[in-house]
Structures are given as structure tokens and as C-alpha cells.
Steps between C-alpha positions, in 0.01 A plus 500: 500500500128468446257763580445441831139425691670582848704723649609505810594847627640610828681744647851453708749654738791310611304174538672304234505186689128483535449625152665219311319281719149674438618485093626184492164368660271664262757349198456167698090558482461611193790230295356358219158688471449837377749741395585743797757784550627723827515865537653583788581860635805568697545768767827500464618253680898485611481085533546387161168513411505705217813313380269162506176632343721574200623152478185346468349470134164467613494856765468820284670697772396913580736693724303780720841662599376565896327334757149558333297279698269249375208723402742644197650190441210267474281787314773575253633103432126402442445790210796311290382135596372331166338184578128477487472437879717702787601300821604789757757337731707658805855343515462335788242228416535182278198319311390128611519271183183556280391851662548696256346221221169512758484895442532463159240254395252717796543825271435282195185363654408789705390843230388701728839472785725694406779462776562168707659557791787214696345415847835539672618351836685811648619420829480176525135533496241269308490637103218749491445810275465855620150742482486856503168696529274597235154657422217304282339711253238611688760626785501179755784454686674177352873326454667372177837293491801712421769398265866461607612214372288475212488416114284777340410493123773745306206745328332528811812604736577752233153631482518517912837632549681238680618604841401861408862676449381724235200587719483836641392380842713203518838648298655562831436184702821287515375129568199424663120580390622418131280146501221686661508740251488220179255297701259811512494605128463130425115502677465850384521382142271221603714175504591346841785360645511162569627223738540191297595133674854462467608794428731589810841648549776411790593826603812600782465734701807657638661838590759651254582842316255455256214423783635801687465732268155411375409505914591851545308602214179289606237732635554795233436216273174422598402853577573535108278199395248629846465859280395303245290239603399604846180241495676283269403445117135484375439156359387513144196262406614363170784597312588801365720426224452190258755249605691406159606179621362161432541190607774331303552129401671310768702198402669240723779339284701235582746389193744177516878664534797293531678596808787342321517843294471848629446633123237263455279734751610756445522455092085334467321835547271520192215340653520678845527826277213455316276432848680835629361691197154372592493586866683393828711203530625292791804215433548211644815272450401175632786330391758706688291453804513123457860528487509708798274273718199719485166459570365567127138427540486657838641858327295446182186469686622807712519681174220411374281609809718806535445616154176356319618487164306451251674286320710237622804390209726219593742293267497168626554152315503283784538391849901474381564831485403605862137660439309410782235276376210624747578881515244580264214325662640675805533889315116463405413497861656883590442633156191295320476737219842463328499370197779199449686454229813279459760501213685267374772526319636193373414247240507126711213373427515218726526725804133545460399132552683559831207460837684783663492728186131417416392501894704867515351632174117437564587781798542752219240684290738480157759303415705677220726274264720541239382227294122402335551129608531621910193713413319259369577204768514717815109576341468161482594457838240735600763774625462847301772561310545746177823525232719763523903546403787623631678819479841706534602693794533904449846560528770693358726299232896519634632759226820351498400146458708290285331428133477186289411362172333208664398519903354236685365443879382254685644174665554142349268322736405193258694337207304766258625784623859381514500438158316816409832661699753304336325584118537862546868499679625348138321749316744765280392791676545690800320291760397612864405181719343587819400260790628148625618206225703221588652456154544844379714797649204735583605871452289586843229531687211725519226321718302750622721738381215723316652856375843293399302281324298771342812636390640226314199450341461841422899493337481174299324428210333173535384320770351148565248345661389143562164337591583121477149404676202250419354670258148463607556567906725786379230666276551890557848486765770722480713582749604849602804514258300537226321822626851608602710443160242700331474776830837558463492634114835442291481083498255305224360240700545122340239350695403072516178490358199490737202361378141794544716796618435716252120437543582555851720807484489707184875388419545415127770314350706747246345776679603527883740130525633217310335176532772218467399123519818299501875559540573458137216762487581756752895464322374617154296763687809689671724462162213692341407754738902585544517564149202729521523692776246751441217278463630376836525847638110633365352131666659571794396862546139404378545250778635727771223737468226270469607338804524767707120665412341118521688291693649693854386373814284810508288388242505133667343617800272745311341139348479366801337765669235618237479195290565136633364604866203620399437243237570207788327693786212648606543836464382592859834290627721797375230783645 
């Protein structure tokens, strides 16, 4: 699991019905943006709570052996949470959609807040946040909000001492005055508490155990925090400790998956990774919500107003493929300082004479290609548009993959291809075939497939690619299998030549691949490199490691981001 930026912590007593529902609607929030985790105390409940909390892989579970009450629980749960930001929430509440998203990016935004607290709609009432009373420096009488509900930046809660468990005064209490108590060393430290639009939890209020025993506890409770705080906390002026934090690159990213294939999702990470090294990331799968009959502008413009990012990344080709062909227009309304950029992955050249690829494309800021001749004519065009190739996805290679002396992938679409298939199936070697062919028994499939196919390249000894494009609109393009034969280690990659890619890319023939221009060609090029296996073996290595410090996604993006963007933009665009 990645380190997370939230966790949710709470505290529980026999309320497991209400706590998977307040869990499941912070997972339901929070799915497909930052990393998050739960920490969740249990008083030791008798309803198969505990039981539940250790099922779930995403709950790091801590048993307080008693009824505790919440002051112990919440206190003691927040010291272990590990994300960057803390969301405090009672187990009888659930989160809207996009709550916890708007408390988030408010934080980000926001230096000197350093809690935002949930306007909550207790009773039935209309959503409204709590006060408590306060003193200004100069001793006037004055009110601050109170957290209870809240998302409170980690470094801060620890500095303030959560609900106050470990604090003489407060040690005893059993439940209530424990917000009070975080909400007052927050001011005293100088950083307020803040109500932020659309930040609001349903809460329930009923009477149980768990409510009963907190009730009888109430007014010793306050008279603890009372002893304390008996005018309330003294507002600091300005902070009193540096904040560390700052305000992290937000993306909005909305890649092409085919619903058709789980792994393809879940497999095409390495771009999404590199964003999540930079900063904060939001996904958006746009085709899955065509298929589902969703709204996908409406909910990308929602994102987009909800979060602010700064930069917008989208891989669209055309109006085909579900994008919505006005949503960007539409995004630059609720968030005009993103920066857009689309990527495109494919070669089709003729996709870009298309009106509803060229009248989509003019929405964006860059265009990025994977060939010089859609560089060059999207310029011509007049749209902005910079070179930049493809990659391999991070992933670990199946260990026990089968190994061959020759492997192959990809699918005989067109009369080439097929005969590329049916050359290397009569070959006198150990052949692995992988996709669809007509004419030739394929040995399987591995579409999308990207740690199996890792692992057979990683177990064979030579693999081949093919590049059977115009030679001039194809100047520069190579699909992803090349960066994954040579990812993988273990295969030498026999790759169709591809005219300016190692002016392009760094990758010399001899040194990291084998150029081959013909099938009488790339024949005489296996029969040589099988009877000299180490020379295969040292290209591929050289290969393997110059791929992975030059060629990951992460650098991709780094180009993007500190080179092409600034070269194509004013600089003040990415301020």
C-alpha cells in the first residue's frame, strides 16, 4: 500500500453497522485519488466488530481491551495514523461524495488552517459547525469553531495532542470535551479551524450503549476540559510553529482504459505513479462511466471545480473513444488556472485530420505525440503539440513465467503482421507466440497482461518487435513493447527499424537493441545472436538499465513538467 495522505481514524463500540457504512463512504470519497488508510480503535466491542476490522486490508486495527471511551481511543488511534492529513470521524456519520476531496485541496490552499472542521446536520437540523468561546490576545471575549468532525494536518495534531488523553487535565475524561480540547491548542499554536464549503458530514443520532455510557460521563468531562480552559483558549496572532507543509502539485488525470479488461486499469499505472510522486492526484475513468451511462462531463467539471488542479492530463484521440468533446472548455470555467495537457498514445496519423480531433485539441494547452510528423502537423494546424515516447509500466515480472528462445506479442491485425507470425512459428527454435493469428496456433495471450508479460520477457532470450509504418509519418514511434522487452531484463530486443529514434531517444543499435530491416534480415539476426548468447545477454542488460534511469514514465513527466511546458508556455501559466 502506498504511504498514505489520509487517514481516517475513529473510535468504536458495538456500532459495527454504522461503522462500515461511515468506512465504506470515506473509501467511496476518496476512490481513485490519493492514497488513504483507517485506524480505527475498538472498545471492545462484543458485535463482531473487532472480527471485521481485521478483515479489512485497508483498517490497521488497535484493540483498547475495555470500554475506554472515545477520548483514549481517538487520542491514542491518531498518534499511530501515518498519512500526512488526519480526518477524525465518530462511527456514526458517513461522508457526502467529494467531502473529504474539498478538505483536502482547503488545507493545500489554506497554510495557515490547520484543522477543517465537517458542518454536520445533527438532528435533522440544517449542516452548521459548532463554536466554543475564546479570548483574543488582548483578553476580549470571542468564539472560534471547534473541531469534531474534522481533518487536521498529522504534525500539527501531534504537536497539539489530539483529544488530550495523555494530558494531565484531560487523562480522565471518557468522551466528551476531547474536540474542545484539539480545537483549543490548534488557536493556541496560532492556526484556526476552519469551515470550508462542502465539507459536511450526515451524522445519526440515536440512543445506544455506547451513547449511554459517554452520557453518564458528560459533565465530569467538561469540568475536566472547564479546569483547563475555564475562559476558553487564547487565540494566537500568527503561528507559532513553521508549518512544514506546502502546497503540492495537483493533477486531474483522466487516461483511456478499456472496460473490456480489468488488468488493463489496473495494469497502466506508470504514468499515474509518476504524477503521485510529484504531488496529489485525482483519477478519472471516463470510459467506464460511458459504459455505465454516466454523466462524464458533468463529474469532470465537478472535479475540476472541487479540486483546482493544476494541471489537467487527459488521453484522448477522439470523439470515438467517449471523451467528451466540450469538457475542457467547460473545466476552464471552475478551475481557469489548470494547465491542459492531452496525450496521445497512438500512431494514426489520419485521426488528426479528423474536425472533432482538431476542434477537441485546440481546447488543450499541449498536445503530446509519439511521432515528429503529428508534432510537426498538429503545429501546422496551429494546435501546440511537442514529441514525446512511450514507456513501460512498473511492475513486477511473473517469476515463474515460461522462457523462450524467440518470444513474440502482439496481434495479426494486417497481412504484415500475419506473415511476421507465421515466419517465426517455422523457425528451429523454441518459439513463444502471444496474441490473436488466424493462421498460426498462438501459444496465448497476454493483452494487458503486464507482470506475465514481464516475465516471459524477462525468461527468454530474444524478443521481437515490429514497426511496419510509413516511414516518414512514423519518424520516432514505438509502441510500449519496446520499453517493456528491454524493462523486463533477460530478452535482447530484435526491433523493426524506426527511422530518427536514436536521435530521439539515446538507443543505439549494437548497444541497447537490434535494428532488423527485413525478414530475411531479422532471420540471420536471431541465428546469430542464439549462437552468441552473451553478446545477447551484455546488450540486453546495457539495455535494461539504460531504460530504466532514461526512459520510466517518471522521467517522461519530469520533461514535461520542467522542459516542454515551460519551453511552450509562459512561465506564469504554471505559477
Amino acid at each position: 500500500m502506498a504511504q498514505p495522505v489520509i487517514s481516517i481514524v475513529c473510535g468504536t463500540y458495538k456500532r459495527l453497522a454504522t461503522l462500515r457504512r461511515m468506512v465504506q463512504s470515506a473509501r467511496d470519497t476518496l476512490a481513485d485519488t490519493v492514497a488513504f488508510d483507517f485506524v480505527i480503535a475498538d472498545n471492545a466491542s462484543e458485535d463482531g466488530t473487532w472480527e471485521w476490522l481485521e478483515s479489512q486490508s485497508d483498517i490497521t486495527p488497535i484493540q483498547m481491551g475495555a470500554p475506554v471511551g472515545a477520548i483514549k481511543a481517538f487520542t491514542e488511534a491518531a498518534y499511530q495514523a501515518t498519512g500526512d492529513y488526519v480526518v477524525l470521524a465518530t462511527d456514526d456519520i458517513y461522508f457526502p461524495a467529494l467531502a473529504l476531496l474539498k478538505a483536502l485541496r482547503w488545507l493545500e490552499t489554506t497554510p495557515d488552517c490547520g484543522v477543517v472542521a465537517f458542518a454536520h446536520n445533527k438532528g435533522q437540523r440544517a449542516f452548521k459547525v459548532d463554536k466554543q468561546k475564546a479570548l483574543t490576545s488582548d483578553g476580549q471575549k470571542s468564539g472560534v469553531i471547534y473541531p469534531q468532525i474534522c481533518m487536521v494536518r498529522r504534525w500539527l495534531g501531534d504537536a497539539a495532542g489530539w483529544w488530550g488523553a495523555r494530558h494531565p487535565h484531560m487523562m480522565s475524561s471518557f468522551t466528551y470535551g476531547g474536540d474542545n480540547y484539539l480545537g483549543s491548542r490548534i488557536v493556541e499554536m496560532g492556526y484556526k479551524v476552519d469551515e470550508a464549503e462542502g465539507c459536511v458530514n450526515i451524522e445519526d443520532t440515536f440512543h445506544d450503549t455506547s451513547r449511554g455510557l459517554s452520557s453518564a460521563r458528560h459533565l465530569d468531562d467538561f469540568n475536566n476540559y472547564w479546569s483547563l480552559y475555564p475562559d476558553g483558549p487564547t487565540i494566537a496572532d500568527t503561528p507559532q510553529i513553521d508549518n512544514p507543509q506546502r502546497e503540492q502539485l495537483r493533477t486531474l488525470i483522466a487516461l483511456h482504459y478499456d472496460p473490456r479488461w480489468p488488468s488493463h486499469k489496473s495494469g497502466k499505472i506508470g504514468m499515474t505513479q509518476a504524477f503521485r510522486k510529484l504531488g496529489h492526484v485525482v483519477e478519472y475513468d471516463y470510459a467506464q462511466a460511458q459504459v455505465q451511462g454516466r454523466n462524464q462531463e458533468q463529474e469532470l467539471v465537478r472535479l475540476a471545480e472541487v479540486w483546482k488542479p493544476h494541471i489537467v492530463f487527459t488521453q484522448a484521440h477522439n470523439g470515438e473513444h467517449g471523451f467528451p468533446l466540450d469538457v475542457i472548455h467547460s473545466m476552464r470555467r471552475v478551475a481557469p488556472r489548470s494547465v491542459c495537457i492531452n496525450w496521445n498514445g497512438d500512431y494514426w496519423p489520419k485521426n488528426i485530420e479528423r474536425e472533432d480531433t482538431q476542434y477537441l485539441y485546440r481546447q488543450y494547452d499541449l498536445i503530446l505525440v509519439q511521432t515528429l510528423y503529428l508534432a510537426e502537423r498538429l503545429c501546422e494546424l496551429g494546435i501546440c503539440a511537442a514529441y514525446i515516447p512511450h514507456s513501460f509500466e512498473p511492475c513486477e515480472p511473473v517469476a515463474d513465467a515460461p522462457g523462450y528462445d524467440v518470444v513474440w506479442a502482439g496481434n495479426a491485425y494486417n497481412d504484415y503482421r500475419r506473415e511476421l507470425i507465421e515466419m517465426l512459428s517455422q523457425l528451429p527454435y523454441n518459439v513463444g507466440l502471444y496474441g490473436a493469428c488466424t493462421t498460426v496456433k498462438m501459444t496465448g495471450k497476454t493483452q494487458y497482461e503486464y507482470a506475465l508479460q514481464a516475465g516471459i520477457h524477462r525468461n527468454s532470450r530474444i524478443a521481437v518487435g515490429e514497426m511496419n509504418f510509413d516511414q516518414h509519418t512514423a519518424r520516432g514511434f514505438v509502441s510500449n513493447r519496446l520499453w517493456e522487452i528491454m524493462a523486463a531484463g533477460g530478452a535482447l530486443c530484435l526491433h523493426q527499424y524506426v527511422p530518427m529514434l536514436e536521435e530521439l531517444t539515446g538507443l543505439r543499435d549494437g548497444v541497447h537493441l537490434i535494428w532488423w530491416r527485413d525478414f530475411d534480415d531479422l532471420r540471420l539476426k536471431i541465428d546469430y545472436y542464439m549462437a552468441h548468447p552473451d553478446e545477447a545477454q551484455a546488450i540486453a542488460k546495457t539495455a535494461y538499465e539504460f531504460v530504466h534511469a532514461k526512459h520510466s514514465f517518471d522521467n517522461r513527466i519530469r520533461s514535461v513538467l520542467t522542459e516542454i511546458l515551460p519551453e511552450k508556455l509562459c512561465p506564469s501559466v504554471l505559477a
